[in-house]
C-alpha positions, 0 to 999 in steps of 0.5 A, a space after each residue: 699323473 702326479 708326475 705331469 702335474 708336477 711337471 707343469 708347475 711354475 719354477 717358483 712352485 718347483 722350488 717352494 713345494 718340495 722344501 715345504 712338503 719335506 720340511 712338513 712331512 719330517 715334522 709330522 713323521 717324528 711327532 707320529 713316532 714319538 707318540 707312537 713309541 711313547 703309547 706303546 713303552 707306557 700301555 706295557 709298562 701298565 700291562 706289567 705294573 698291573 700283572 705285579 700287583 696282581 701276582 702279589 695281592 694273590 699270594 697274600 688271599 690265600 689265608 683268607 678264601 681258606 678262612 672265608 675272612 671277606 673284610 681281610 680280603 677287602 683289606 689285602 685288596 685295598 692296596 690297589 686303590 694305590 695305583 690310579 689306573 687300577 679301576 676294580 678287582 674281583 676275587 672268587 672261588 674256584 667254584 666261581 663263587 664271588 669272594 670279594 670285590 673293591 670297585 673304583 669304577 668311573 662314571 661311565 663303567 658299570 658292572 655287568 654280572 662278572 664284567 665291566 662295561 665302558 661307554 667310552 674308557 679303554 681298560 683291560 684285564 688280568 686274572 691271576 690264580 690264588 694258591 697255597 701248596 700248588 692247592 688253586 683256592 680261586 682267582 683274582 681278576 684286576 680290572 685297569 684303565 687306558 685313559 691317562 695313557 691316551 690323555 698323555 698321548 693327545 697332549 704329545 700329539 697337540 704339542 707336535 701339533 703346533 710345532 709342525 705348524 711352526 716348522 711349516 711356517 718356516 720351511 715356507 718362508 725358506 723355500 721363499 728365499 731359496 726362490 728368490 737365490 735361483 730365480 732372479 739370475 734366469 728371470 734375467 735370461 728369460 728377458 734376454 731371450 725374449 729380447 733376441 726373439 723380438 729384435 734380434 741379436 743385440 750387443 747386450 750381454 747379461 751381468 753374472 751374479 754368482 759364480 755358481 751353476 746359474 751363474 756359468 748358463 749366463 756364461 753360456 748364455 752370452 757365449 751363444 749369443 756371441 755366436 748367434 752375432 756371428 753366423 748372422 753375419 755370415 748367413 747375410 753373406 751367403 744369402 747375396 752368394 745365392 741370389 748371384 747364383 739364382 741369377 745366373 740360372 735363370 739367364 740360363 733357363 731363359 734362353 731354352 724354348 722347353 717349359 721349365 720349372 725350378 721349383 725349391 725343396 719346400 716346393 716354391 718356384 723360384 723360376 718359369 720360363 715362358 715355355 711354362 707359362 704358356 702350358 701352365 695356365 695358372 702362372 698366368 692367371 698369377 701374374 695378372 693378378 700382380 702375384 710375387 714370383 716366390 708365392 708360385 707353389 708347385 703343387 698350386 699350379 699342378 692341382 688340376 692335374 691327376 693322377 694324385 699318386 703321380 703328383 704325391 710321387 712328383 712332390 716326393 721327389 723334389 722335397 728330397 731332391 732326387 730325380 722323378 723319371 718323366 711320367 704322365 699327367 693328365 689336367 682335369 680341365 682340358 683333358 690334355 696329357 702332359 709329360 713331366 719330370 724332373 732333376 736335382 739341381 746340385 749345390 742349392 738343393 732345388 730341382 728342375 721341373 720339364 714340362 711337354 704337352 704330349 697329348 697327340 702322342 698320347 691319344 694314338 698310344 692309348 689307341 694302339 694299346 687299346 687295339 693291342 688289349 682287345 684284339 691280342 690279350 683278350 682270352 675270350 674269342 672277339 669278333 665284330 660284325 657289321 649290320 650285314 652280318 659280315 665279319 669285320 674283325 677278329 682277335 687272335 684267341 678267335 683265330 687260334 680257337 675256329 681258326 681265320 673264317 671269313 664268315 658267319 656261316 663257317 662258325 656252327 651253332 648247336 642252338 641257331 641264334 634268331 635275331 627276331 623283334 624280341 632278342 633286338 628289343 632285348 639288346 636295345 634296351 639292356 646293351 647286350 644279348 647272351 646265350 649259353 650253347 655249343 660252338 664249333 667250326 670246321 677248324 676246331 673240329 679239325 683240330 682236336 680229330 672229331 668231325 663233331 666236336 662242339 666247344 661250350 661257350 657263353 655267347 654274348 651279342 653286345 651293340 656298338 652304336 654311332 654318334 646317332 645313336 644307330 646301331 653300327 655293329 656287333 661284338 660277338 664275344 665266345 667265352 669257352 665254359 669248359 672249365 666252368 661245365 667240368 668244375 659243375 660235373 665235378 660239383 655234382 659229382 661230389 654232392 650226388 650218388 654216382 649210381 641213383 644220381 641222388 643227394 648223397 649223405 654230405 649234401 642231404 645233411 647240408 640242405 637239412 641243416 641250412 633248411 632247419 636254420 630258417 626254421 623250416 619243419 621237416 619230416 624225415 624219413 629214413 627208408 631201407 629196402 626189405 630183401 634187397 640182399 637176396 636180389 643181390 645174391 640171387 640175380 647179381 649186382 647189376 640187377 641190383 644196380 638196376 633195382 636202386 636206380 628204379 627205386 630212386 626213380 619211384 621215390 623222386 615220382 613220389 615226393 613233391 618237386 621241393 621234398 629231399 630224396 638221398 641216398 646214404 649207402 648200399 639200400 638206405 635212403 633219406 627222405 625229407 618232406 618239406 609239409 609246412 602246415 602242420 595240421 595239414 602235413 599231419 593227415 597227409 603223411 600217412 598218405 605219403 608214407 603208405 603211396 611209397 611203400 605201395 610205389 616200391 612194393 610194385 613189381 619191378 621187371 629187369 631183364 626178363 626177371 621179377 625181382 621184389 623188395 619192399 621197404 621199412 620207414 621210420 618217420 620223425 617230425 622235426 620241427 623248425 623250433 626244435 633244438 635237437 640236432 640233426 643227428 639225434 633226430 635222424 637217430 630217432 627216425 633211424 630207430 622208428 624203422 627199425 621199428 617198422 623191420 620188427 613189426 613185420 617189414 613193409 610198413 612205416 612206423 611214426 616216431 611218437 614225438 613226431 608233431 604235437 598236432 598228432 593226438 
């Protein structure tokens, strides 16, 4: 940021600020310094002086603490009135006791029992012990003052003070002067460079002030100039070998009958011939309108024209002079189809544009490709039928598929199509008719060596009308749904118990889950068949087999049309029941849960035998609130029947938790 602004900044600015800045800076730098190092040499020095006096006026304490001689004491501690910073001093015994004491205190100091408080003075102390035979008789503490040392500071700082602001003074008016030195010699380039702006290469050449770095640009500055001098005189000359060549071009062009263009790099025209004039509009339009050749612009004459890729292609091509193989453009306007492309044209950079009208060649194509794309490439089978219900034409999957009939009725359908009042009221008002059912014909049957051998199909009846708005015919298109039917079968497969044909445990888990997304409650019910293994082992497993299927179809009779009824594995079943009101749901659950254990607990005859089961449920209400997942609350209701098997077998068992309406 710092950068760019200094970037942005006036040369004047460039020069000044930097010399000033430095000058300053030093100035304040060294005085910081100085006082710095002065502070700190006086501030030890303090620190020593004071620690000596100390260290001497307690060798010569001793015999008075031993005496208990205060005014000798108060005599030997006089001596530290001598020094100026020394602001008062205290002597004790070792038991704490105060012995002496000499007090110089300032105005703003103040004893505070065995310290000293300051308002505003900065001081420190030291405490040296008195001795006698390496005997500790007490302590003297010496107390000293900071505040000459940051007077003496302050005036060093005011000093500097003002020589920066002397220092500063001056580093300005020499940034001033060095300004002047390199600036005068550019402001006089810059003027000359304007001057070349306005009018042009003049003979007017700069005058060198110095012979330093400024004074070679200048050098090269009339150098360059000297050159400009030069190159516009040849470019005059180049510009008239041009217009020569542009002339001889365009008595070239002219003589051809074809729409022509030569369009320039930047995409002017610099010429048409009357070919082009008459399948472009707009260069008409122009030259009614007194407008200069050179203003024509290509992408102005080809705005009508799409589509826009193609044009973006086109434009490509000419700014880069390289050929644009010819294509098709169609004008919005009249609809007209248009062939253009285009040649580099060597030596000038321009390019040739070739313009036909292709608009009949154009329609019978388009034609042709749309016959080709209904008739051949069409998967589905396509045949058109007239209003008497005769065949008029088929595509080639039609033929492949039900081979080349001539009518209606050699095509066989498993579910006959009535074209009653109501099904041609339906096509008349939405366009089409659809049916899904099997189709088959002689051929396909043939075919695949089964005499009854259907294909299933989506059979859509779509109207063509004429420009009376009168139905004409009908496309009848087959789309064959084989793969859609095995892609089902295989959904199913995967989703459902292959022997009860029931949800399996993926599926069951899934409609659970997506129900409880939108908070629908839900009881489930987890059921497992009592002896279903003595049926296995006494009468087989298909018995067995036969047993589940009857049971799957007992529980699906006996839960609501929206209820879940899975299978898990072997004898284990899901039941989800879908009771919204709780209230309601909690007095008929009983009932559900005993019609299923009445349901399967009825006999079941298979194959001349009587095989029983009976079944333990354990039931769990899950809220569409409830946060627990899926598999705890399928835990709960697995343990409620297990319950139920412990209580005896052949009875149901509510998890306690199961609905707050249940008192």
């Amino acid at each position: 940021m710092i950068l760019q602004w200094f970037s942005a900044l006036p040369l004047r600015k460039k020069v000044i600020y930097p010399i000033w800045t430095l000058l300053t800076l030093s100035t304040m730098i060294l005085g910081a310094s100085v006082a710095h190092f002065m502070g700190v040499t006086h501030s030890a020095n303090l620190y020593t002086r004071t620690s000596i006096l100390a260290q001497g006026i307690a060798s010569n304490l001793s015999g008075a603490l031993i005496f208990n001689d205060q005014q000798t004491g108060l005599d030997q501690m006089n001596a530290l009135s001598f020094d100026p910073e020394v602001i008062a001093a205290r002597v004790e015994h070792i038991n704490s006791e105060p012995f002496a004491k000499l007090d110089n205190l300032p105005k703003n100091c103040s004893w505070l029992e065995r310290d000293i408080q300051c308002s505003h003075s900065v001081f420190f102390a030291i405490t040296h012990p008195i001795t006698l035979d390496n005997e500790h008789l007490g302590n003297l503490t010496v107390w000293a003052s900071k505040d000459s040392m940051f007077e003496q500071r302050n005036q060093i700082l005011t000093i500097f003070l003002i020589t920066t602001v002397i220092f500063s003074l001056l580093a300005l008016f020499f940034a001033h002067r060095v300004h002047r030195l390199i600036a005068t010699p550019l402001l006089s380039i810059f003027n000359s460079m304007q001057t070349v702006i306005k009018k042009g290469v003049t003979e007017q050449r700069l005058h060198i002030v110095h012979p330093d770095e400024i004074g070679k640009l200048t050098h090269c500055f009339n150098e360059m100039l000297d050159n400009l001098s030069q190159r516009d005189s040849q470019l005059t000359l180049a510009f008239q070998r041009l217009e020569d060549k542009t002339h001889y071009i365009n008595q070239v062009l002219d003589s051809l009958d074809q729409g022509l263009l030569v369009v320039s790099p930047n995409k002017k025209v610099i010429y048409h011939n009357p070919a082009a004039r008459l399948l472009l509009p707009q260069i008409q339009l122009n030259n009614d309108e007194m407008t200069s050749l050179n203003q024509q612009h290509i992408e102005n004459l080809l705005s009508d024209f799409e589509p826009l890729n193609r044009l973006t292609l086109l434009r490509a091509c000419i700014e880069t002079h390289q050929r644009f193989e010819p294509t098709t453009l169609r004008h919005q306007g009249t609809g007209q189809q248009y062939q253009i492309s285009t040649y580099p044209i060597a030596g000038e950079n321009n390019s040739l544009v070739h313009i036909e009208d292709i608009s009949q060649r154009y329609l019978i194509e388009q034609r042709q490709r749309m016959a080709e794309m209904i008739f051949d490439q069409n998967p589905s089978s396509v045949i058109v039928v007239t209003r008497k219900m005769v065949i008029e034409t088929k595509n080639n999957a039609f033929i492949q598929t039900f081979g080349n009939i001539t009518n209606l009725n050699q095509l066989h359908l498993r579910q006959p199509i009535e074209l009653n009042t109501s099904v041609l009221k339906q096509m008349l008002k939405v366009g089409y008719f659809k049916l899904q059912t099997d189709v088959t014909s002689q051929f396909f049957s043939r075919k695949h060596g089964n005499k009854s051998h259907w294909l299933p199909c989506l059979l859509t009846i779509k109207l063509i009308k004429n420009g009376d708005n009168k139905v004409e015919s009908f496309v009848i298109s087959l789309n064959d749904q084989t793969q859609v039917k095995e892609l089902q079968r295989l959904n199913f497969e995967a989703n459902h118990d292959g022997l009860t044909q029931l949800a399996n445990r993926q599926n069951a888990y899934k409609q659970l889950i997506n129900a409880h997304k939108k908070q629908k409650s839900v009881y489930l019910i987890f059921l497992d068949l009592d002896g279903f293994k003595a049926v296995n082992d006494t009468y087989g497993h298909q018995c067995g087999d036969d047993l589940l299927k009857i049971i799957s179809q007992r529980l699906t009779n006996n839960v609501f049309e929206n209820d879940l009824v899975a299978r898990l594995s072997g004898d284990e079943f899901l039941l989800g029941l879908f009771l919204t009101n709780p209230r309601v749901a909690t007095q008929e659950i009983n009932a559900i849960l005993q019609r299923i254990l009445n349901a399967i607990s009825y006999p079941i005859h298979i194959n001349g035998v009587t095989p029983y089961v009976s079944a333990s449920m354990g039931a769990y209400y899950w809220s569409g609130n409830d946060h627990t997942p899926l598999e705890e609350a399928l835990e709960k209701a697995d343990k409620a029947m297990y319950q139920a098997k412990l209580s005896g077998k052949n009875r149901y068992h509510i998890a306690k938790e199961i609905n707050p309406f249940l008192v």
